[in-house]
C-alpha positions in Angstrom: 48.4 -58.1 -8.7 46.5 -56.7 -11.4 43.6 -55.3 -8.8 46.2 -53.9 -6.8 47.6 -51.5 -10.0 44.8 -50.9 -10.8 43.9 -49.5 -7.4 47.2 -47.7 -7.3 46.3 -45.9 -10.8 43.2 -44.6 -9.5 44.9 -43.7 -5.9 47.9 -41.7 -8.6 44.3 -40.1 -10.7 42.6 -38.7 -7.2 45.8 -37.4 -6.2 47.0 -35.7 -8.7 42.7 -33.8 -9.7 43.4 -30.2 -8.8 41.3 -29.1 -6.4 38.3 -26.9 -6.9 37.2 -23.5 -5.1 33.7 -21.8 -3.9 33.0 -18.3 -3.9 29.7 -17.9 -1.9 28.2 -14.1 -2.2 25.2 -13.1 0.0 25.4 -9.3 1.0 23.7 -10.5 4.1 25.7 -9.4 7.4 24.9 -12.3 9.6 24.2 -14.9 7.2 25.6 -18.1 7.7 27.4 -20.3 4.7 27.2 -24.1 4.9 29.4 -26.5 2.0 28.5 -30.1 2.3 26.7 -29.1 5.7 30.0 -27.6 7.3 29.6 -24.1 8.3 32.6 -22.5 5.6 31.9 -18.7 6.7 29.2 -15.3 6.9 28.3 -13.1 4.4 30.8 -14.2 1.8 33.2 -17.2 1.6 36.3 -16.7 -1.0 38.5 -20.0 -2.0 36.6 -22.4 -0.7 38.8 -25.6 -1.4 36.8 -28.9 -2.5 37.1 -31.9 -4.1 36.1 -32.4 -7.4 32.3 -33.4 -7.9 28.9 -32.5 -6.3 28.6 -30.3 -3.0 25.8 -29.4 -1.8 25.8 -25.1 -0.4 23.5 -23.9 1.9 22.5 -20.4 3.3 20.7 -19.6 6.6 19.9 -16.6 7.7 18.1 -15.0 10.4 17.0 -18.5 11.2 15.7 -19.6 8.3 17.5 -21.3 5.2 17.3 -18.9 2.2 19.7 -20.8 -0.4 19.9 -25.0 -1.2 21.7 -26.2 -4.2 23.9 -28.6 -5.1 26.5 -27.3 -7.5 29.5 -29.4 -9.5 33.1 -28.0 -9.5 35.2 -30.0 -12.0 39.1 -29.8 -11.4 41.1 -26.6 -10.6 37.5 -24.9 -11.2 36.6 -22.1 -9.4 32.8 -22.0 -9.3 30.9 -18.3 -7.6 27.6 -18.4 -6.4 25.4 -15.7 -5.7 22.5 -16.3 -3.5 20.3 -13.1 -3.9 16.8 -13.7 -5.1 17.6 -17.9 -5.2 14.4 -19.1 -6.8 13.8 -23.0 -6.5 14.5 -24.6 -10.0 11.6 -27.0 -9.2 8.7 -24.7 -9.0 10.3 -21.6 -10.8 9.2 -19.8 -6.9 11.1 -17.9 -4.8 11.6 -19.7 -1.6 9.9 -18.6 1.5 12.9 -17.4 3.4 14.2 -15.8 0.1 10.8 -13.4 0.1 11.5 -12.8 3.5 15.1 -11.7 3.2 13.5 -9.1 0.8 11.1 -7.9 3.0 14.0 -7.7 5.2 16.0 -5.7 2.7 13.3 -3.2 2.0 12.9 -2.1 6.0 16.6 -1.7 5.8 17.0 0.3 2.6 14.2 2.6 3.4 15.8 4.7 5.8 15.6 4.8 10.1 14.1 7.7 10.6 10.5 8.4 10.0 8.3 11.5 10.7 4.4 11.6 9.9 1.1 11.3 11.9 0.4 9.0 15.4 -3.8 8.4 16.2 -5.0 6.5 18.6 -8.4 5.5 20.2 -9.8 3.7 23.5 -13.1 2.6 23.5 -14.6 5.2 25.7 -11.7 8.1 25.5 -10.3 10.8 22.7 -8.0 10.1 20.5 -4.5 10.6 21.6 -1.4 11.3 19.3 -0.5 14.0 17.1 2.6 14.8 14.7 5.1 11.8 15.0 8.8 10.7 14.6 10.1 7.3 14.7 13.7 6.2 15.0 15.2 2.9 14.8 18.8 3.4 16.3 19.3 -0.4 16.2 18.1 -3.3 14.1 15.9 -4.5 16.4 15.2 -1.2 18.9 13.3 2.5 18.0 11.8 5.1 20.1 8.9 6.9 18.4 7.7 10.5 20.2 4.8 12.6 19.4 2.4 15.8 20.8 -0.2 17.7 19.7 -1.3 21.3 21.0 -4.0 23.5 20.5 -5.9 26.1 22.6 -7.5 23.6 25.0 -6.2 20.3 24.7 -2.0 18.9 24.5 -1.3 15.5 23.8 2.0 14.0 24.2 3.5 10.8 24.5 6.6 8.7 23.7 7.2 4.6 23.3 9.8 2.3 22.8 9.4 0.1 19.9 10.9 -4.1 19.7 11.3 -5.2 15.9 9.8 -8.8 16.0 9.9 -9.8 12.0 9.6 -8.9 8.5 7.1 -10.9 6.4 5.7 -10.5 2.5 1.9 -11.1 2.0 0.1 -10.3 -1.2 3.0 -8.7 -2.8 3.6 -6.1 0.0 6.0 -6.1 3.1 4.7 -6.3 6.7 6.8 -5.7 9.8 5.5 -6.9 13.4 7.0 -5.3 16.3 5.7 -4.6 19.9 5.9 -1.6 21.7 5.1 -0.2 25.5 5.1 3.6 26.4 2.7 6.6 28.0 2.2 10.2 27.7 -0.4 12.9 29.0 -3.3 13.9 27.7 -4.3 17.2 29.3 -7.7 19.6 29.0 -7.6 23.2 30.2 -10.0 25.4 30.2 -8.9 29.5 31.4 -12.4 30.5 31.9 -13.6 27.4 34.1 -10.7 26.0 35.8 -13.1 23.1 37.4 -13.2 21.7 34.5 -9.4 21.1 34.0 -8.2 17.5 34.0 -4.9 16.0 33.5 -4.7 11.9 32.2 -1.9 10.1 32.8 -1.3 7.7 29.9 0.6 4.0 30.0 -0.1 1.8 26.8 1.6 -1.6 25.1 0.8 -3.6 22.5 1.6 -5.2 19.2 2.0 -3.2 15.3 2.2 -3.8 11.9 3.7 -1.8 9.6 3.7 -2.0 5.7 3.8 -0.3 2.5 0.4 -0.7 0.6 0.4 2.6 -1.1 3.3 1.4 -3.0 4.9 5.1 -2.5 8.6 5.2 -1.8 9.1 5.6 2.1 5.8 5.8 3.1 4.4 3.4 5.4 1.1 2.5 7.4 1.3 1.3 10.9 -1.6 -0.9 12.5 -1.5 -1.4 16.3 -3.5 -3.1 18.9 -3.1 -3.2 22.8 -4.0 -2.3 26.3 -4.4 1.4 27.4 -4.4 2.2 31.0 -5.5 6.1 31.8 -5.5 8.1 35.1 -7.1 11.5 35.4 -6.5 14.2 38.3 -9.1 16.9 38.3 -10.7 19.6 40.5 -14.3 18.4 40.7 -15.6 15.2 42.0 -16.4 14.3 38.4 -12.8 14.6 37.2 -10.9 14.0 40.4 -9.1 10.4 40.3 -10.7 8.3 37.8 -8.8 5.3 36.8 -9.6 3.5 33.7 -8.4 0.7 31.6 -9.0 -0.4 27.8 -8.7 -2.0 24.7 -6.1 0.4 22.3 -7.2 0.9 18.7 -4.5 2.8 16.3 -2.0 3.7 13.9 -0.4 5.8 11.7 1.7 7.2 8.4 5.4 8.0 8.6 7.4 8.8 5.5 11.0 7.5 6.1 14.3 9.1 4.8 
């Protein structure tokens, strides 16, 4: 008899603990929130109900788990957590995904739209590229165009670019992406006509682009790929020649 009161005095104690509530804050669209490994909402969860004690709140994003604490509400608390820059209390370092969700946050606070200089190289070619413009219209998708013109020679060509990831190493973000594209590449000559050739231009490949200068906007891109060329002239030298490369370049766009 006595067991069974006291049972029924901690069944009336449970009962009657006011429950607690999470507030979980991210500013990450797309994040996931998980509270005692149930998924409880995105970017933000508001009233969370829970019972007093330890739970355990997670954040995932873009894959990768950015946030992992357990917290303690106490009764009728109501306990808000923000997640930005989560450092792990055992090492005093931010967490891997954490630096990356940075890196993240700097491609998308530095603007879409870019405009600055395009080079690039085969082994046994000129250069190709000129004044440039990038624009990433989604997340994920950009088109980048450029030219170049002068008395003899015009160089124009155009690419769509594929964001793959943003990563930090030594202090600096990087972006990969891959992009596939072509152009012309045209020589003319109005005294000699024979020597007039027009190239046909079809590249793709993989980039990296980062901010080592540490200037606001500005950024360096890095790119390696393949380089197909076909050029149409009037002499047998010219006419027809079909060739195919390894594709050194990069370039400097300031974005706004």
């Amino acid at each position: 008899m006595q067991k069974f009161l006291v049972f029924l005095i901690l069944l009336a104690a449970v009962s009657l603990a006011e429950k607690g509530r999470i507030n979980v804050i991210t500013d990450l669209p797309g994040a996931e929130v998980y509270i005692d490994g149930v998924r409880a909402g995105g970017d933000s969860v508001q009233d969370y109900e829970v019972d007093p004690g330890e739970h355990y709140v997670a954040v995932n994003y873009r894959g990768k788990r950015i946030y992992a604490k357990m917290h303690r509400v106490g009764d009728g608390e109501i306990r808000t957590i923000p997640t930005a820059h989560f450092v792990d209390f055992k090492t005093n370092v931010a967490s891997r995904g954490a630096v990356d969700v940075e890196a993240a946050r700097i491609r998308e606070t530095r603007g879409n739209f870019g405009l600055g200089a395009q080079a690039s190289a085969t082994l046994d070619t000129a250069s190709l590229g000129g004044i440039s413009a990038k624009w990433w219209f989604t997340e994920r998708l950009g088109l980048q165009a450029f030219g170049w013109l002068d008395s003899q020679r015009t160089y124009s060509g155009g690419r769509l670019l594929f964001w793959l990831a943003d990563k930090v190493f030594f202090n600096a973000p990087f972006s990969g992406y891959l992009y596939g594209g072509g152009g012309t590449d045209s020589f003319t000559d109005k005294e000699n006509t024979d020597r007039n050739v027009r190239t046909a231009v079809s590249n793709a490949g993989f980039g990296v682009e980062c901010s080592p200068l540490g200037v606001n906007g500005l950024f360096l891109s890095v790119e390696f790929g393949l380089e197909k060329r076909f050029s149409t002239g009037v002499n047998v030298e010219t006419q027809d020649q079909d060739n195919t490369g390894m594709l050194l370049s990069g370039g400097l766009h300031l974005y706004f």
